[in-house]
N, C-alpha and C positions, 0 to 999 in steps of 0.2 A: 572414574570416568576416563574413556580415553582419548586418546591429543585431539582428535579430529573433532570428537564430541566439544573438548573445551574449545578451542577454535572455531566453533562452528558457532556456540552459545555466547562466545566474546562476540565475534562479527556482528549477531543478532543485535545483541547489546548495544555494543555502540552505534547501528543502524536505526535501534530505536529513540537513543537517546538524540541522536543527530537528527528523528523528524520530529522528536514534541518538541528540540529546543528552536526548530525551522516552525513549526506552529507558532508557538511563542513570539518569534519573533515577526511574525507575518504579523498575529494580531497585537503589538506594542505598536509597529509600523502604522497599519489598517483601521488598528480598534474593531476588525470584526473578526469572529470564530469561525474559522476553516471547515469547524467538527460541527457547528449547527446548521451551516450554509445547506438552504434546500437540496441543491447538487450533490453533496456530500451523501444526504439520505439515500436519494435514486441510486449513486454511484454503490452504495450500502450492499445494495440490494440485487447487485449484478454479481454471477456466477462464472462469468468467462470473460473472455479478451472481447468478444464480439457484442457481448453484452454493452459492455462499457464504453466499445466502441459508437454504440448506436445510441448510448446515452449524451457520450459527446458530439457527434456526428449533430445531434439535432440542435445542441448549443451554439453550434457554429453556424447553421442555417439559422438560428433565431435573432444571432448576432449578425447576419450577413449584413444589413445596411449599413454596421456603425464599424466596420474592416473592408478594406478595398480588396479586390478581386484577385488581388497575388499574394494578399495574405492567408486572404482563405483556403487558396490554391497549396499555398505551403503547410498549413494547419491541417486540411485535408489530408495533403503527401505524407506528413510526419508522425500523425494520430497512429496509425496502422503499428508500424512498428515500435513507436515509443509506448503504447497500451500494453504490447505481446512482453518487451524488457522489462515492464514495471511488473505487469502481472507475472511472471516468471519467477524475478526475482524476489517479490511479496513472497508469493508460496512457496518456494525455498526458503526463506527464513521462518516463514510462521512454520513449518513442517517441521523446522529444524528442532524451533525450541518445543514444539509440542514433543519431539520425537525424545530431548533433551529432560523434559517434563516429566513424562513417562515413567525413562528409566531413573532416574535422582526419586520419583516416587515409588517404584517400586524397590528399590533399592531402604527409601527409608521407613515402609511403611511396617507398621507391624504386625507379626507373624503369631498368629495364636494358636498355640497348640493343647489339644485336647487329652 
């Protein structure tokens, strides 16, 4: 493998490890599951930043009466860009390691010859 590949597959790693133990910890805190939370489904099932923007977007008009009007204002402002970084950086890691997957699979898969 080489440096960039392991470095690219550590990153991953410890990115993933640092959201199930952020899961985890939400639900000891909470007592509820992040991963069965209806939002999570919809969220599931969006293909792009704009997707997910309008899955949120409508959260926040559902929640409007129980957030005062500068907070929505601000959740509003922040949604946009913080969606595009997250999703960004999602599919960069998940690419990584599929791309990471791959080759360690073809690498160890075996070769039958006739």
């Amino acid at each position: 493998m080489s440096r960039a590949t392991d470095v690219t597959l550590t990153a991953s790693s410890h990115f993933q490890r640092n959201f199930n133990d952020a899961l985890k910890a939400y639900k000891k805190l909470t007592k509820n599951d992040l991963l069965t939370h209806p939002l999570a489904a919809q969220l599931e099932t969006c293909d792009s930043p704009s997707a997910i923007r309008l899955v949120l977007q409508e959260q926040i008009l559902l929640n409007r009466s129980s957030i005062s009007d500068e907070i929505n204002e601000r959740l509003t402002m922040w949604l946009g860009p913080t969606v595009n970084v997250l999703y960004t950086l999602s599919n960069t890691l998940g690419q990584s390691v599929s791309l990471v997957w791959f080759r360690t699979w073809d690498r160890l898969r075996p070769t039958h010859s006739s």
